[in-house]
Structures are given as C-alpha cells and as structure tokens.
C-alpha positions as CSV (number, residue, x, y, z in Angstrom):
1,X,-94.7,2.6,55.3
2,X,-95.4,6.7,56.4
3,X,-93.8,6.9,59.8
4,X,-94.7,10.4,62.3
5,X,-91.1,11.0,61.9
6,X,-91.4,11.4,58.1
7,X,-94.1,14.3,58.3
8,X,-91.7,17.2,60.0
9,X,-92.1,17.4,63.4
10,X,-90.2,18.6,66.3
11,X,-88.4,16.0,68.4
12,X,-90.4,17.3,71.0
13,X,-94.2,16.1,69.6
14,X,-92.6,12.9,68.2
15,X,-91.8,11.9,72.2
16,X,-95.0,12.6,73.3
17,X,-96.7,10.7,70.1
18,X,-94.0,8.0,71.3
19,X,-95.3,7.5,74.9
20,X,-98.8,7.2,73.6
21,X,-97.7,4.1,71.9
22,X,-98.1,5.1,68.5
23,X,-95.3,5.4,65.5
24,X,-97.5,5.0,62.3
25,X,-99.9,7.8,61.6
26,X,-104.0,6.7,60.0
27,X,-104.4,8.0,56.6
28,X,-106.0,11.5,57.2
29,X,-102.9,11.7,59.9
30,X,-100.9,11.3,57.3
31,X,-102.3,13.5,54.5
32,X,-103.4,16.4,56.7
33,X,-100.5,17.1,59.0
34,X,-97.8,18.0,56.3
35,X,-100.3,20.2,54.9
36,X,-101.7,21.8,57.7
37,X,-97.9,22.6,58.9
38,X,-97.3,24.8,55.4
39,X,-100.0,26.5,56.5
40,X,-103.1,26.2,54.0
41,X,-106.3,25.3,54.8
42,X,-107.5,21.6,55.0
43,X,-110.7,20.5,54.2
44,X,-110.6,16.8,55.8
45,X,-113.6,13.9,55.3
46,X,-113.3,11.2,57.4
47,X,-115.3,9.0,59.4
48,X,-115.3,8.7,62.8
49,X,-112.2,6.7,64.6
50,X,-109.9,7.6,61.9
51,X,-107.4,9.6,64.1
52,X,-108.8,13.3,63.1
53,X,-108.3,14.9,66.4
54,X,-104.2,14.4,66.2
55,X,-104.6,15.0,63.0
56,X,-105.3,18.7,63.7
57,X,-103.6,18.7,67.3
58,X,-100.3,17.7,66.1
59,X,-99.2,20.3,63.7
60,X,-101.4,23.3,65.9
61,X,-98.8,22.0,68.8
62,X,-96.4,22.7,66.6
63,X,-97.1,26.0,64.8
64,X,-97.7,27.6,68.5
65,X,-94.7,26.2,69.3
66,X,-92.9,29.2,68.9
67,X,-94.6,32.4,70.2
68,X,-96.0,34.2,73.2
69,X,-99.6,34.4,74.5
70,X,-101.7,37.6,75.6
71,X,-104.3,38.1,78.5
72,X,-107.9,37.4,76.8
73,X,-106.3,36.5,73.5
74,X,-105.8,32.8,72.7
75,X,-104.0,32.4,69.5
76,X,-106.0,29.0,68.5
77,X,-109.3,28.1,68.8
78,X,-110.7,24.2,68.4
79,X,-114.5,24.4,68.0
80,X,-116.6,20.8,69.3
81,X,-120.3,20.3,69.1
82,X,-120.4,18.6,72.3
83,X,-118.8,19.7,76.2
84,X,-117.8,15.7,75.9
85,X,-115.6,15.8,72.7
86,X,-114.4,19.3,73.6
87,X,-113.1,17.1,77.0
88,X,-111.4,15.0,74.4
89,X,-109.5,17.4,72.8
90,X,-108.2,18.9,75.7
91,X,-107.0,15.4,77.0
92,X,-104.9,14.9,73.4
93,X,-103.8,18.3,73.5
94,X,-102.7,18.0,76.9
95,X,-101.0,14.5,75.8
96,X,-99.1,15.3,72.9
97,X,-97.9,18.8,74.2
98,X,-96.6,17.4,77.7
99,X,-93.3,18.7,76.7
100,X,-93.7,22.2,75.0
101,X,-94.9,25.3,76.9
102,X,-98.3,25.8,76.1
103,X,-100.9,26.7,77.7
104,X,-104.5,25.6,77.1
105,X,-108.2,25.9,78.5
106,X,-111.5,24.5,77.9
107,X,-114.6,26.5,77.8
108,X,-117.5,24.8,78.2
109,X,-121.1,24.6,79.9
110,X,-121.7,22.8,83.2
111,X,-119.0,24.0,85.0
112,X,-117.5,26.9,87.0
113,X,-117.2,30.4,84.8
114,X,-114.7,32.3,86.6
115,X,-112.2,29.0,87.0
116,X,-112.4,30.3,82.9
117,X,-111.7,33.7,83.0
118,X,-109.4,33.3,85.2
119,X,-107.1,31.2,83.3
120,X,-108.2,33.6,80.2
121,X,-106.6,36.4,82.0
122,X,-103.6,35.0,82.4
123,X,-103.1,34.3,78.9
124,X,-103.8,30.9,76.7
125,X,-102.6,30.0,73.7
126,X,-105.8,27.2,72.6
127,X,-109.0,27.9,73.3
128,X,-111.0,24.5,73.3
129,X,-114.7,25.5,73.2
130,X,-118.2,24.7,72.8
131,X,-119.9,27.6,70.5
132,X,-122.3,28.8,73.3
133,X,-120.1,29.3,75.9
134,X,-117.3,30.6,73.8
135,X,-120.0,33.3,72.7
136,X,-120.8,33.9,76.2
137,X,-117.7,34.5,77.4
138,X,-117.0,37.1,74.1
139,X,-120.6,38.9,74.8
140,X,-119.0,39.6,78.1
141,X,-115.9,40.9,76.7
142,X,-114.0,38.1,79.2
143,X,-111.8,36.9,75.1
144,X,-110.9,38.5,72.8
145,X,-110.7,36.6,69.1
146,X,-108.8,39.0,67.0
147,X,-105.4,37.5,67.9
148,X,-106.8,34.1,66.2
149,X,-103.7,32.4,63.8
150,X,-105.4,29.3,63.7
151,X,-108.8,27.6,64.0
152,X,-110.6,24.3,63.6
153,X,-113.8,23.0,63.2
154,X,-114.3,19.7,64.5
155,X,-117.3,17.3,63.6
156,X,-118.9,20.1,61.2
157,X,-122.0,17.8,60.2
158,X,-123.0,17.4,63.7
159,X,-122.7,21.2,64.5
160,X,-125.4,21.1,61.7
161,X,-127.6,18.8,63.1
162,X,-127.3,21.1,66.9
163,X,-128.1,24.2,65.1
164,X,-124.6,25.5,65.7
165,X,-124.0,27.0,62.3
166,X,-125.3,30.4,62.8
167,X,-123.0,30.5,65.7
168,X,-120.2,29.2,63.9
169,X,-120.5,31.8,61.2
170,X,-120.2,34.3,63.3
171,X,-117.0,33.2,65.3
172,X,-115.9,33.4,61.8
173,X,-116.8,36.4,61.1
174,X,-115.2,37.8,64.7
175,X,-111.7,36.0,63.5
176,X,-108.9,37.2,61.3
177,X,-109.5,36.8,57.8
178,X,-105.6,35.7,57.6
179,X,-106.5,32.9,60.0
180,X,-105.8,29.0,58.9
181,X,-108.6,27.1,59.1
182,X,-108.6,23.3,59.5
183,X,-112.1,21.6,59.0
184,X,-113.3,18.2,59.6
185,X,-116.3,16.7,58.9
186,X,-117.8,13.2,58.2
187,X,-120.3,13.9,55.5
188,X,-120.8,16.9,53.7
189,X,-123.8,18.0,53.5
190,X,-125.1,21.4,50.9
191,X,-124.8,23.4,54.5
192,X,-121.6,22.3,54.9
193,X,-120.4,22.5,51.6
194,X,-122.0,26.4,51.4
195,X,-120.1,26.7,55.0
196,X,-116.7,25.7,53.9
197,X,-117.1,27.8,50.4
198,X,-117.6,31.0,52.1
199,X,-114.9,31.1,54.5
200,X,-111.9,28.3,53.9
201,X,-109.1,30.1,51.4
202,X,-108.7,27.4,48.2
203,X,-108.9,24.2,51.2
204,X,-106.8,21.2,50.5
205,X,-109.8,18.3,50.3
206,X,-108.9,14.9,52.2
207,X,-110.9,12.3,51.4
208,X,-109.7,9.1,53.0
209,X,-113.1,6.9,52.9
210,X,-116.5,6.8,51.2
211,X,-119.3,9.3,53.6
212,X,-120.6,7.5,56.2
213,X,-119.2,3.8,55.1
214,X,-119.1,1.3,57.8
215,X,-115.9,0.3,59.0
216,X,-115.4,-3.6,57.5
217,X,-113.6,-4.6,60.9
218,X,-116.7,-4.9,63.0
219,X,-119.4,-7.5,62.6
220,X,-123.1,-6.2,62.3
221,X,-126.2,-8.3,63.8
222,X,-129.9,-7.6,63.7
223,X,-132.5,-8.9,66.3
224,X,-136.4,-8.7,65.4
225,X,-138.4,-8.6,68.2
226,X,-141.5,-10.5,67.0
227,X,-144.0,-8.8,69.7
228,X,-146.6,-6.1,67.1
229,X,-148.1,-4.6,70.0
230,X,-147.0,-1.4,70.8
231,X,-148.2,-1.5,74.8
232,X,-145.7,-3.9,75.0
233,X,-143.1,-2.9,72.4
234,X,-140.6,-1.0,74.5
235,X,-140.8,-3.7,77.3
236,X,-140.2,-6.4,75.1
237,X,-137.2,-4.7,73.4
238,X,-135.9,-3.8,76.9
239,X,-136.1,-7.9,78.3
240,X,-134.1,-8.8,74.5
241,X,-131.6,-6.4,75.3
242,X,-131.0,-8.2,78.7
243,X,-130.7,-11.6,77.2
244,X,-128.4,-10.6,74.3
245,X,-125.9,-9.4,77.1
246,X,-126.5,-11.8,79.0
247,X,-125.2,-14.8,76.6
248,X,-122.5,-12.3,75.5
249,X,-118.9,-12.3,76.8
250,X,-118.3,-8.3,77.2
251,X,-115.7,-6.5,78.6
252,X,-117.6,-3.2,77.8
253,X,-120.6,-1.9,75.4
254,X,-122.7,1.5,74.8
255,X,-126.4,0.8,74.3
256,X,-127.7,3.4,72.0
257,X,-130.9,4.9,72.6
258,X,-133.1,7.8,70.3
259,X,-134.3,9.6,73.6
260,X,-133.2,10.6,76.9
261,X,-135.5,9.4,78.6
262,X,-135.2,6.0,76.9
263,X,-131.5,6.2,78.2
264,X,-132.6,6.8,81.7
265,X,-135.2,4.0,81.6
266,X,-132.8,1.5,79.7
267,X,-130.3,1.7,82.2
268,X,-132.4,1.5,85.1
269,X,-133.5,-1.6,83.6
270,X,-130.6,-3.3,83.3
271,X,-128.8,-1.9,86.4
272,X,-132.4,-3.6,88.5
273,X,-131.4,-6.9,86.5
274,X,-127.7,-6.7,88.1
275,X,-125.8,-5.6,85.1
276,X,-123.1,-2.5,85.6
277,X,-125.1,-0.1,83.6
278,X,-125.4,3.9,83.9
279,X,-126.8,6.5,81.1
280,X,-125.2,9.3,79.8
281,X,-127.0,12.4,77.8
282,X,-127.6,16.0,77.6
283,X,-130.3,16.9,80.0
284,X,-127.7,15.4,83.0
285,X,-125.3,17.5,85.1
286,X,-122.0,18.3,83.5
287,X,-120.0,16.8,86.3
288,X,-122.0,13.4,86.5
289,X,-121.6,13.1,82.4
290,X,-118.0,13.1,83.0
291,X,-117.5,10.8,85.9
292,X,-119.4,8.4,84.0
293,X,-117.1,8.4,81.2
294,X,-114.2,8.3,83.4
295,X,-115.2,5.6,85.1
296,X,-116.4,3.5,81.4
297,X,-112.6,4.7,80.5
298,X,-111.1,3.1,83.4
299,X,-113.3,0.5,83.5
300,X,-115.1,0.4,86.5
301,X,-118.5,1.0,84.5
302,X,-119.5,-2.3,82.0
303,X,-122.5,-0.7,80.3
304,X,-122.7,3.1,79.3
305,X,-126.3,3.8,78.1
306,X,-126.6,7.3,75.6
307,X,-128.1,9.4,73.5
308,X,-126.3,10.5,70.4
309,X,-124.5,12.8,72.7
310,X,-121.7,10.5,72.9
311,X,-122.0,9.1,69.4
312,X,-119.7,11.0,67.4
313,X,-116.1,11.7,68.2
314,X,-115.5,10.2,71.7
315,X,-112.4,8.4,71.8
316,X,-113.6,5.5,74.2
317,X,-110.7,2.7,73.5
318,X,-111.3,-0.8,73.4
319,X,-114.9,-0.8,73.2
320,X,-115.9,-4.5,72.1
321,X,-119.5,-4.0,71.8
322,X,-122.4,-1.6,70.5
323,X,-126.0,-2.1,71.0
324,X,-128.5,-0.2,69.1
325,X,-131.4,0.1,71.1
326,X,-133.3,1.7,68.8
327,X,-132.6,2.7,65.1
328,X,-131.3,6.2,64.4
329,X,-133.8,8.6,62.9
330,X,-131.1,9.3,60.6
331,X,-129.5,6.9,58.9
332,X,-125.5,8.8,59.4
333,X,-126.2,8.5,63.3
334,X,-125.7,4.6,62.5
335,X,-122.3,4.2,61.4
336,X,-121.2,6.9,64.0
337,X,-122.7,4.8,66.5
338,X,-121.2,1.5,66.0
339,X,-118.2,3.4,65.3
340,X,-117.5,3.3,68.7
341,X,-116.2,0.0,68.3
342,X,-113.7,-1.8,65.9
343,X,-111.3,1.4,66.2
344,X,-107.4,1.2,65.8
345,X,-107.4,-2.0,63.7
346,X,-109.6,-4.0,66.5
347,X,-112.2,-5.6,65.8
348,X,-116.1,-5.0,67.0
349,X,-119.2,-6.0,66.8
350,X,-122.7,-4.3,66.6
351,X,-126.4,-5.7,67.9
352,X,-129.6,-4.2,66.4
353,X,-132.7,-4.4,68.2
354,X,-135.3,-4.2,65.4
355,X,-139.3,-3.7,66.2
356,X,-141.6,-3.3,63.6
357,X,-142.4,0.0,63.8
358,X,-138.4,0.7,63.2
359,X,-138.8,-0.8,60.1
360,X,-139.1,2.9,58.1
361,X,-135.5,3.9,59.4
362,X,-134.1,0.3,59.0
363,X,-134.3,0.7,55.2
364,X,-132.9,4.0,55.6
365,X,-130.0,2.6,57.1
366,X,-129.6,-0.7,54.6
367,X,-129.7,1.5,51.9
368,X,-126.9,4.0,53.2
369,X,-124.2,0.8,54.2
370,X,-125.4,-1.4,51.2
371,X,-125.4,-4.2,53.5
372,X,-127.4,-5.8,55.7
373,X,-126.6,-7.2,59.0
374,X,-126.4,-11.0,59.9
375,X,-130.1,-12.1,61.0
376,X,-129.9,-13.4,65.3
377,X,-131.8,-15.9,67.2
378,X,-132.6,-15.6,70.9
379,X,-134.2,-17.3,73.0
380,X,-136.0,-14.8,74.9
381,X,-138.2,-15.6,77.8
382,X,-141.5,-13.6,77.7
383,X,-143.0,-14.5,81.0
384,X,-144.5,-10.9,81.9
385,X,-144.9,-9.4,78.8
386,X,-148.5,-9.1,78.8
387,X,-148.5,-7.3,81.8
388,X,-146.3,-4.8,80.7
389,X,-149.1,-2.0,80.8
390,X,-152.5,-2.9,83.0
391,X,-155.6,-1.7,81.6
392,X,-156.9,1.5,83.3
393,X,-159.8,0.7,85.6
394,X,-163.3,2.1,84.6
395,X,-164.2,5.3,85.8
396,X,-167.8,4.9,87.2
397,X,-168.9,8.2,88.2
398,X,-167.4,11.7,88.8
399,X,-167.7,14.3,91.5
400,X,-166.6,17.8,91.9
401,X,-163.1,19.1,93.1
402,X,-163.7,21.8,95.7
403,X,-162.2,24.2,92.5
404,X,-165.0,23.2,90.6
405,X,-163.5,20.7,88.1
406,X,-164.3,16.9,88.2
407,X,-162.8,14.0,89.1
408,X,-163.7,10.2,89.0
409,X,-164.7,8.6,91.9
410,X,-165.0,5.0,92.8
411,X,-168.1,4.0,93.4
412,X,-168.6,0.7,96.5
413,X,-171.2,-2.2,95.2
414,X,-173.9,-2.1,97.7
415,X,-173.9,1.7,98.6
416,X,-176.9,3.5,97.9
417,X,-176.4,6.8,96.0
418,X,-180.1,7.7,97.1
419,X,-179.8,11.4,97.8
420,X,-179.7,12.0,102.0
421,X,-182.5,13.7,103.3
422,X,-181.4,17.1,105.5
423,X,-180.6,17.1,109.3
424,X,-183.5,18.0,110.9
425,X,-183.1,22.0,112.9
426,X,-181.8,22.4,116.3
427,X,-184.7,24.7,116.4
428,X,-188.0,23.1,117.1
429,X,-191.2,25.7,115.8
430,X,-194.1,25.1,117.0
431,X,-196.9,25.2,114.1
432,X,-199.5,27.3,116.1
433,X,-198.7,30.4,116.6
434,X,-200.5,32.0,119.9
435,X,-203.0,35.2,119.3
436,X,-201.6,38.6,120.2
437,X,-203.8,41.6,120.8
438,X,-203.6,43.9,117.4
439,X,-201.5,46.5,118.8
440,X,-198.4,43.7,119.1
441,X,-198.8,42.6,115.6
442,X,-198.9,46.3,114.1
443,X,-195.6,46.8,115.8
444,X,-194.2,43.7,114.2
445,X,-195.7,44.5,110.8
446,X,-194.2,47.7,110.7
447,X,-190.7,46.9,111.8
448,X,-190.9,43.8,109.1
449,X,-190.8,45.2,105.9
450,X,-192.1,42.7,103.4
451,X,-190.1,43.8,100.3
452,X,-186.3,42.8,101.3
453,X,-183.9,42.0,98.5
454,X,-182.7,38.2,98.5
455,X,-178.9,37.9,98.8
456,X,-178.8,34.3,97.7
457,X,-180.7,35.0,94.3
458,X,-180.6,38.6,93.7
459,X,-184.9,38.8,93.5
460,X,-187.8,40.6,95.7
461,X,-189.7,38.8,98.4
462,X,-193.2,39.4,97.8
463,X,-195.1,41.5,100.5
464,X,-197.9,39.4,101.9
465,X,-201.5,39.1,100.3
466,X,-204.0,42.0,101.4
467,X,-206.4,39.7,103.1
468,X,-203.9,38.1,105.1
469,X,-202.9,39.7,108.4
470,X,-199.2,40.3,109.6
471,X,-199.8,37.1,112.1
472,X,-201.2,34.9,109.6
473,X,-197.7,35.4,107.1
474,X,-195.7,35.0,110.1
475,X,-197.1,31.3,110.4
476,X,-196.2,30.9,107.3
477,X,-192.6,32.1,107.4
478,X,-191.9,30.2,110.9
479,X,-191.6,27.0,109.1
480,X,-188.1,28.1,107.6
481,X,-186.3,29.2,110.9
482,X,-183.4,31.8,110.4
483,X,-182.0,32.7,113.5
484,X,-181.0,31.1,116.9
485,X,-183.7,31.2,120.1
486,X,-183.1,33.5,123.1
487,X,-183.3,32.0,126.1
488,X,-185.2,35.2,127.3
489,X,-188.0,35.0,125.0
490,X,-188.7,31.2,125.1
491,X,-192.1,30.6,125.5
492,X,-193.6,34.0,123.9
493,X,-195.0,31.8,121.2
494,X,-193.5,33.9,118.2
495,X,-190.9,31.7,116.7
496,X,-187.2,31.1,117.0
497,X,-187.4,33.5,113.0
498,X,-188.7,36.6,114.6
499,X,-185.6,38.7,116.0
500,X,-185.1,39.0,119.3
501,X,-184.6,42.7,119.0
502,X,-188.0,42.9,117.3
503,X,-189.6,40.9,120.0
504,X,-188.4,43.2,123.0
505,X,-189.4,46.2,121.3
506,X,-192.9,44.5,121.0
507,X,-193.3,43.9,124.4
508,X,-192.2,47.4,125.9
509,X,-194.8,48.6,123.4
C-alpha cells in the first residue's frame, strides 16, 4: 500500500501530513501529487470527499518551498467558487505548511479590504481567492499576476454553474503562459472540457471514479409525503422533517434546501420545535456564515440548514447525516450533497423528503445514480395541517386611499350605507328678501357682475333673465350662502351671500 512518504516529499510536509493523522494518501492523492511535483499540468476528476484539496496543497507547499516572494506578486494562486471553500483551503494550507516559511492570504468578499492589501504589500507567496474579489483587487492595481508559477482551479463545474467562467478566462489570460496549472473538477461538462482545452499544456487526466457516482458507504432513504395539496405542501414537508430527526440518533446533519429563503424558514422551524438548528447561504453576512460553520465544526451547532452554498467542497468531518429537503434542480447537486457524509471511509446516511411535485427532478436523479433509495415509513402526526394557510376573508366593498387608489374595506352587518344628508349652514338666510328703493339695487347690480368665470368647473354663470330685476336674482342666489355674516350688517335683510364691502358701499350711496 502507497504510503505519503513514497510520493517525494520533504520531511518537512510529511510531519505536518503526520500531525493531521493521516499516512495513506486517497487515490487522486496519490496519482496527482507525483505528477504535479514534475511539474506538468493535471487534469483531476473526482468527486467530492476524495482528498482533492491536499491533493493540489501538498506538492504547491512544496514547489514554493524554495524561493522568495514580492510586494503585490503572489507566486500561486488557488481559485474556489465559494468565500466558504476558499476558507478551506486556507485552513489545509495553513495545516500542512506549519513548518515551512510561507506566507499565504485569502481574498475574499464579506470582509475587510485593506486587512488584504495590506498583507499583499508585504509580499505572499499563495493567493487563495474568490474570482470577484481577486479581479477587484487587480482592477485596482492592489496584485499583480504576472509573477504567477503556479495555479489551480478548484471545483471547475461549480464555477460553471456561478457564471464564473468568463472571469476565470481572463485570470488566465492575465497569468504567465509558462504557468502550471492544476485543475479539478467533478464532472466535465462541454464548458469545461472547451475550458481545460484552451489553456492546460497536454494535462495529465485523473480519473479515479465514475462522474457524479454515489459514494457506496452511505445508505440512501426516500420519504413521500402523501399530502397533494400544494397550500399545504411546504408545511407538511417541514412537520416530516421534524419527526424523521426526531426518531433519529444524530450527532450532526445538514438539511438541504433549493432556496434561501427555504433555508431561513426551515431552520426557524426546527429551532421553534427545540432542535439546535441555524441556516447557512449566500444572501447572509460573511462573518455570520463562518461562525456558523465554526461552531457545526466544533460542534456546538446539531443542525446546519443550506443552500447549495455549502454543498460542494466543504470539508465538514464526521457528518453522520444528510437531509434533502427538497430535491436538487439538477440532478449533480445530489451526490455532492449527500456527499457531505460517509467521507474518509465512514459511513453515512442520506433522507429524502419527496412531494409530488418533486417527482420531475426525482427521476432526474434515479436515472444519474442507477439506484434508488430504500422506501421509509413515518408516522407523522398531521394535527394542524389543514390550517397551514387560512382562506383570505372576502373583500366586501372598496373605498378610496386619500392618493386616489382603492382599498377594501370591511363593511359592519347592521350599518346603513344610506348616503348622509349635509350639515345644515351656520348661516341661517331668510327666504324674503326686504324691498330696497331702486337706487340701492342699481348700486348692487352694477358692482355684481353677472358673467364671473366658475373656478370649480371652468364654465360662465349666466347673467340673469331680462325681465327679472337685480333683487329678484338675488333671492335666488341667497339660498346657496358663500361668505360669513358681519355682525355690522345683521338685520339689513340682504343675505349673509352679499359682501359686506358691497353692502357698505350701498348704504353710503
């Protein structure tokens, strides 16, 4: 049997790989290192929990070995899809290069730039990166990548499905063509193929599993939830989830969800049913995301809900159980997910919580593993389920918002909606009008001009008949009163509509 100290390296790697525990390398350990140390390019296929990332750590340690960084010029790069994996790297680079003097730093969103550029300017000789923020950092001339010797591309097929390619063709393209180049990927896919054509120099092809095969040490079950309605699909799935942990003996799981906010519901569900649950995805803060995996790692948190975030590539040890939650639009997502457990020789096992409108990407999935899990029984109590969703009450009537647009409004048995009649006017008018010698009402005539645009609708009050006389139209008119009385002209008989400007001038006249 292979041992690490039959591939050729320094005494100084082989006691670190020593305090981790370890002395017989996994297959694509094995194959890649000796040729990655001779220097040619590697084109490795593995799935997930196969050992890749010392597969490509171990011999970078020990090329850089010997040499001498440069302010804002790393001599390696390591390329991860995700700011979680990218973590990972740095923590097995860190531990398997404890005793040579190297300097490393990780570049990634969430946190604190200039911490970065700092340790850039002092010199590194690994660059650990996420494709954005290594980009970043270049557009801002803060790195510099033409001192690159070596690089590597880690989990290739999932920078495909983030729509990192572009970016990752152009960090080619700003590296030396003389570079090494070790790639890693789980499936190859006709992007990834056309990828590793154009710019890996005649690539050594590892191949130590079939694409996307399930590993044979964990044992797979399916649950169908028998509920068909879908008001009551996601609640139903959410109270089998609870009883499926709760007859299980688990030191630790990941439930699986297909959205974020799946995750976030999920794990408020369970955490409200008093199990040790928290969610993990993209959309949360970088620092939260990574004290939640610290504290799954150390085993302080039982249940870690997430999106395919933390699918592919996180080395979480001694996870004993998975939960699918939902099944993976894409039938790869699958095996990474359940991945997560039955690593290192362990074993694992995997729950799949099947509805029937899953049933599409179910056969998806059976037809990629050419297997199909062991059918599960529950007993799962339903009280509650029908009351998952109330019916909307019926909207009896609307009303206008004061910005014009309506809203429903509730309308009381027993209340009239008769229309109110108006208030009746502070000002009483009395309906006859007292005679005034002709001279008066000439006055009043010819201050009251009878043609008077109306503000309200934008027409022409009509001047009063020729028969009628300027007393008789202001009987008419009293009866809609405009303006307030004067308490010096009460009595005069002329009407609280008649200005009282109008009125004084009359009687001086």
């Amino acid at each position: 049997m292979t041992k690490f100290t039959d591939l050729g390296l320094s005494p100084e790697i082989l006691k670190a790989v020593a305090d981790t525990g370890y002395d017989t390398p996994t297959a694509i350990q094995e194959q890649a290192i000796p040729i990655a140390l001779v220097g040619l390019d590697v084109l490795g296929i593995a799935q997930t929990g196969t050992g890749k990332t010392a597969a490509f750590t171990l011999p970078m340690i020990e090329k850089l070995a010997s040499g001498r960084s440069r302010a804002r010029m790393p001599r390696a790069i390591v390329l991860a899809p995700t700011r979680e994996l990218a973590d990972q790297v740095a923590e097995a680079f860190e531990k398997y290069a404890k005793y040579c003097k190297l300097n490393w730093a990780l570049l990634i969103g969430g946190v604190s730039m200039s911490d970065q550029v700092a340790k850039l300017d002092k010199g590194v000789d690994v660059l650990i990166a996420t494709p954005g923020r290594l980009l970043d950092l270049f557009e801002r001339s803060k790195v510099m990548l033409n001192g690159v010797q070596l690089m590597v591309i880690d989990e290739a097929d999932r920078m495909l499905d983030m729509g990192f390619i572009p970016d990752i063709e152009r960090i080619f393209k700003l590296t030396p063509p003389s570079r090494q180049t070790l790639f890693f990927s789980a499936t190859m896919p006709p992007e990834i193929t056309r990828l590793t054509e154009q710019f890996l120099k005649n690539p050594v092809r590892i191949e130590v599993s079939r694409p996307a095969s399930t590993n044979e040490n964990i044992t797979q079950y399916v649950y169908k939830v028998p509920s068909k309605d879908s008001k009551t699909m996601a609640k139903a799935k959410r109270m089998a989830l609870r009883t499926l942990i709760g007859q299980l003996e688990i030191t630790n799981g990941i439930v699986f969800c297909n959205r974020k906010s799946d995750v976030d519901i999920v794990a408020k569900s369970l955490s409200v049913h008093g199990f040790n649950a928290a969610p993990i995805h993209g959309d949360l803060d970088q620092s939260l995301r990574m004290k939640t995996l610290d504290a799954f790692r150390k085993g302080d948190l039982k249940l870690l809900v997430a999106s395919d975030v933390a699918a592919r590539g996180l080395d979480i040890p001694n996870v004993g159980h998975v939960f699918n939650f939902d099944v993976p639009i894409h039938a790869d997502d699958y095996v990474h997910r359940i991945g997560r457990t039955g690593r290192a020789g362990r074993t694992g096992e995997a729950y799949l919580i099947l509805s029937p409108s899953d049933e599409k990407n179910y056969d998806k999935v059976l037809k990629l593993i050419k297997k199909e899990p062991n059918p599960l029984e529950l007993e799962v109590d339903w009280t509650g389920l029908e009351d998952a969703r109330p019916e909307r009450p019926e909207r009896k009537g609307r009303e206008r918002s004061p910005r014009g647009r309506s809203r429903p409004v509730k309308v009381s048995e027993g209340v009239s909606m008769e229309p109110v009649a108006p208030a009746a006017s502070p000002v009483e008018v009395s309906e006859s009008i007292p005679e005034v010698d002709n001279s008066t009402a000439a006055a009043i005539a010819e201050v009251v001009k009878p043609e008077k645009k109306s503000r309200r609708r934008g027409g022409v009050k009509s001047a009063p008949p020729v028969d009628e006389t300027p007393i008789e139209s202001l009987k008419k008119s009293a009866k809609k009163p405009e303006y307030s009385t004067d308490k010096d002209i009460e009595g005069t008989g002329f009407g609280a509509h008649v200005p009282a400007f109008l009125l004084r001038s009359a009687y001086r006249n």
